[in-house]
C-alpha positions in Angstrom: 25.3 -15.8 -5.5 24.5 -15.9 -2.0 27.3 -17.1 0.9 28.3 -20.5 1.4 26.5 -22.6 4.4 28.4 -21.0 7.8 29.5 -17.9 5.9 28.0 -14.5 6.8 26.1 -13.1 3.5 27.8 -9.9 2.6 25.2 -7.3 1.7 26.3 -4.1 -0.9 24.0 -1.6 -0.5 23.2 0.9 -3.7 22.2 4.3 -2.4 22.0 5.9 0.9 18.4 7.6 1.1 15.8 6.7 3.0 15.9 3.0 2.2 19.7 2.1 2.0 20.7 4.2 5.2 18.3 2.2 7.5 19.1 -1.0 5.9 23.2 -0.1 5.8 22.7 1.0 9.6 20.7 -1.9 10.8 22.9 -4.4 9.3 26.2 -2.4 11.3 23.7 -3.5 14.6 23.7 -6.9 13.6 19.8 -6.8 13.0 20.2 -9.7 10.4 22.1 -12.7 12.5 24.5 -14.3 9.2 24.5 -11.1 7.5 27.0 -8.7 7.4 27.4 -4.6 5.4 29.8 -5.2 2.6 29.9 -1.7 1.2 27.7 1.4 0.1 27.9 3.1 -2.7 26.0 6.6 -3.2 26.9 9.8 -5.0 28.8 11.8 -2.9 29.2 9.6 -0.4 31.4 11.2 2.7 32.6 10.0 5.7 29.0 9.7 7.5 28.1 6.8 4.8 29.0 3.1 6.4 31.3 1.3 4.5 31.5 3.8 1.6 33.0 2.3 -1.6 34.1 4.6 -4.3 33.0 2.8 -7.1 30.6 -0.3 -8.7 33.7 -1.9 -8.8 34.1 -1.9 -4.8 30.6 -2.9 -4.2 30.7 -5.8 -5.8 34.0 -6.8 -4.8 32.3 -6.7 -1.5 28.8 -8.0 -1.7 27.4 -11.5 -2.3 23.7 -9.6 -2.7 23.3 -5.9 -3.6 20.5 -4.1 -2.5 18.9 -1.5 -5.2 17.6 1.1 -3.0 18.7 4.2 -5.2 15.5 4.4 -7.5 14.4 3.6 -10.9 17.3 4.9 -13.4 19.8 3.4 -10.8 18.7 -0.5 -11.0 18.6 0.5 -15.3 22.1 1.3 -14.7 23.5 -0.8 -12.5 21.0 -4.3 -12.2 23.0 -5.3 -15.2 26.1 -5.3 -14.3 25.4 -6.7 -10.6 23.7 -9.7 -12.5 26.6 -10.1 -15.1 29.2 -10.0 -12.3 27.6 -13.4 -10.2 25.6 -11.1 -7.8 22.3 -11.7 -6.5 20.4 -8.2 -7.4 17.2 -7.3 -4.5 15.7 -4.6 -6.4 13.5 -2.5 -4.2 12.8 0.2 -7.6 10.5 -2.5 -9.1 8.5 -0.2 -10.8 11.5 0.5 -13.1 10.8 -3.6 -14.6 7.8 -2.4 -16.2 10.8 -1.2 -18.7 10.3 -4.4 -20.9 13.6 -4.3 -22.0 15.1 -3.6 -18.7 13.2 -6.9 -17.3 14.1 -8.9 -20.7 17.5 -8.3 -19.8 17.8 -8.8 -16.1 15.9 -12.4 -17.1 17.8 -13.2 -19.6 21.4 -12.6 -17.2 19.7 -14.9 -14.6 18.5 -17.4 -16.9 22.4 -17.4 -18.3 23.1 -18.7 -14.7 24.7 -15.2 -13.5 23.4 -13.7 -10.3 19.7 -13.8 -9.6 16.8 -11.3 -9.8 14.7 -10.9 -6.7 12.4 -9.1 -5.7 11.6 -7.1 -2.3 8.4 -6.9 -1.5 8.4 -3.5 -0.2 5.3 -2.2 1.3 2.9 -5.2 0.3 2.1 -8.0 1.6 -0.1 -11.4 0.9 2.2 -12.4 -2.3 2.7 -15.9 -1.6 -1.0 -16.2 -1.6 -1.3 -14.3 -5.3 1.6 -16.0 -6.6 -0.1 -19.6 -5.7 -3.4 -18.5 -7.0 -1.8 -17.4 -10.3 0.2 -21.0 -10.5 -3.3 -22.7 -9.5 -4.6 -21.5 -13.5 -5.5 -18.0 -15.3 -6.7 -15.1 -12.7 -10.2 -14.2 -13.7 -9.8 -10.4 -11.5 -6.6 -9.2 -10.2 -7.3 -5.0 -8.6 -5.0 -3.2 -6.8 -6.5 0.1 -5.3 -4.2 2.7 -3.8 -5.1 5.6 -1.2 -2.2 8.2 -0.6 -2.0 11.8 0.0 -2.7 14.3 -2.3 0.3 15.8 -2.8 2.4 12.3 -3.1 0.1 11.8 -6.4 1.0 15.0 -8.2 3.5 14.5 -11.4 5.6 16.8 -13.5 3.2 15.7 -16.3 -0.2 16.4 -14.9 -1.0 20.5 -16.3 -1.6 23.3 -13.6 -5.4 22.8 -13.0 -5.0 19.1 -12.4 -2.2 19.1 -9.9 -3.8 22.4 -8.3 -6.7 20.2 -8.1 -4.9 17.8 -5.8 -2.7 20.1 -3.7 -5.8 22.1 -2.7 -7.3 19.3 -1.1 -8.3 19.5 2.4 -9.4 16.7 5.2 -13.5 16.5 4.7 -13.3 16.5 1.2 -14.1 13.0 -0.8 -11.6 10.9 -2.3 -10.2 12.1 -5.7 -9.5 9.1 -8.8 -5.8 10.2 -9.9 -5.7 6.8 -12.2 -7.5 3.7 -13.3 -5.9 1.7 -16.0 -3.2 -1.1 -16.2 -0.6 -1.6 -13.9 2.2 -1.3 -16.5 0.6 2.4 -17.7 0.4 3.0 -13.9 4.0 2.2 -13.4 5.3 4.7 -16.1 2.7 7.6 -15.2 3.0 7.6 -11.7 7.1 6.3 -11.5 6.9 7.5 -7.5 4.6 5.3 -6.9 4.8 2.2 -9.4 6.7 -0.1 -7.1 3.3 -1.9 -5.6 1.5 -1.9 -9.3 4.4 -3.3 -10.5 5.3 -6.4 -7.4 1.1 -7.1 -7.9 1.8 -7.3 -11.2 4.9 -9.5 -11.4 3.2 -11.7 -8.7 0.1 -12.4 -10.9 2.3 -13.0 -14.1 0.5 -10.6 -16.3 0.8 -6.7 -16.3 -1.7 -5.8 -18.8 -4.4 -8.0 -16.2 -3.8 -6.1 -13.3 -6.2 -2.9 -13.0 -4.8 -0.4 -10.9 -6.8 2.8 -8.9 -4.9 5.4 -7.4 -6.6 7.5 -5.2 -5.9 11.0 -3.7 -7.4 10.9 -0.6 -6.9 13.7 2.3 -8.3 12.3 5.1 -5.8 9.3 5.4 -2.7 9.7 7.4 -1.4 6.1 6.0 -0.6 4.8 2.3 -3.4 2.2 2.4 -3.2 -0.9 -0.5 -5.9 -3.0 -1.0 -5.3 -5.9 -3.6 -7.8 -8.1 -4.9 -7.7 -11.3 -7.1 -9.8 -14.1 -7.9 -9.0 -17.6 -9.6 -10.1 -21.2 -9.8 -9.1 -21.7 -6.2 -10.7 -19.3 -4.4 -11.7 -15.3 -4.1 -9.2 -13.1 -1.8 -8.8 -9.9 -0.6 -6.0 -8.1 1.8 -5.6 -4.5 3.0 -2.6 -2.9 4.6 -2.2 0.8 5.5 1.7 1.6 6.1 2.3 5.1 8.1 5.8 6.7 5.7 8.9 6.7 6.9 10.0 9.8 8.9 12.9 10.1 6.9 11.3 9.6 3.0 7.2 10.8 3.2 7.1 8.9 -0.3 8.3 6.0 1.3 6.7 3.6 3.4 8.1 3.0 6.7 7.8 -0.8 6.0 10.0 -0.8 3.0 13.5 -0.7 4.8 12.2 -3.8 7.2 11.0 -5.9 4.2 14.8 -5.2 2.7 15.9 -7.1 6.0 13.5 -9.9 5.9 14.4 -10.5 2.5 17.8 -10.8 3.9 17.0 -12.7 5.9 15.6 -15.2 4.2 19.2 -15.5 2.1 21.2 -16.3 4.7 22.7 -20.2 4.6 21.3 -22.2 7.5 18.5 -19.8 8.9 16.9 -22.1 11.6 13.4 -21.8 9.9 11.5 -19.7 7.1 8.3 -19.6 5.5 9.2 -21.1 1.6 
């Protein structure tokens, strides 16, 4: 449910980390012409938070759109009930979707004609262009191959020797392969950093196509992405590297911006924007 044409588009904002407090506090500058903070809900939210609301009652009671920006088990907890209520849900925790039934029921609340699912983009880039290829007929190669920092790839999973492995690297030393597999088995193994295997994924319209590579590389001071896809229309290929933001290391710096843009691109009567 977005605003009504000359309306300002309230925005709900779930969780205050990294992510929401930029978005909450760029939206009290005005960063987003037609947009407007609605409310914030966080655990123990105080008197610094913006526009605090006490409850998932309040927030939607004062959002048009909420903004997911709390992590995975927070969009399982709450996506449904943002849908269900008539509110457009931006997820930013999109890794969480490669939870089948999580996604199953989030489509199926949209397809009912309740709020609608979208995605943020986060720290990729180039979608358009996958999602058109994918429409165009069957993806023959879809690779996504991720560079980070050692110690942003170690899990509670991995067994002493293998997560020694990666926090005792030092700049000079080559380029370790944490994972190569499909993006869905990515998403679940590596839940920090699932969000770009899953958008690829959801963009190309097949998880179990998309191969994913995460590498543990020490000499790189940026998260670096480099997707790959071919199709009958064409071969394409796309790198960013994203410096993290100062707040959230495990966070690109480009995730709280693409929150806005996507914001922006909801507001009624925006004088222009790329379809």
């Amino acid at each position: 449910m977005t605003a009504v044409h000359g309306a300002v588009l309230r925005v709900g904002v779930l969780g205050h980390g990294a992510i929401g407090a930029n978005v909450a506090g760029a939206l009290c500058k005005g960063a987003v012409p037609g947009a407007a903070l609605g409310g914030v809900l966080t655990r123990g939210a105080d008197g610094a938070v913006p526009a605090s609301v006490p409850d998932m009652r309040g927030l939607l009671a004062s959002a048009d759109v909420v903004v997911e920006a709390a992590g995975g088990p927070a969009l399982r907890e709450h996506g449904p009930a943002v849908l269900a209520a008539g509110r457009d849900l931006l997820a930013v925790s999109v890794g969480a979707l490669a939870d089948e039934d999580l996604f199953r029921e989030l489509t199926r609340l949209t397809a009912a004609g309740s709020g609608r699912l979208l995605v943020c983009p986060g720290a990729l880039g180039g979608l358009d262009a996958l999602r058109a290829a994918a429409l165009a007929g069957p993806l023959t190669r879809v690779r996504l191959t991720s560079s980070k920092a050692p110690a942003s790839l170690v899990q509670p999973w991995m067994d002493e020797p293998a997560a020694n492995r990666l926090r005792s690297l030092r700049p000079g030393d080559p380029p370790v392969t944490v994972f190569d597999g499909d993006a869905r088995e990515a998403a679940v193994r590596f839940p920090r950093n699932a969000n770009v295997a899953a958008t690829v994924a959801l963009a190309a319209g097949d998880w179990a196509s998309v191969r994913v590579r995460l590498l543990a590389d020490p000499d790189t001071p940026l998260t670096r992405h480099v997707v790959e896809f071919a199709g009958p229309v064409g071969e394409y290929r796309f790198e960013l590297g994203n410096l993290p933001d100062p707040a959230n290391p495990a966070t690109s710096g480009l995730v709280a911006h693409a929150v806005l843009r996507s914001l922006a691109d909801l507001v009624p009567g925006a004088a222009w924007r790329v379809a």
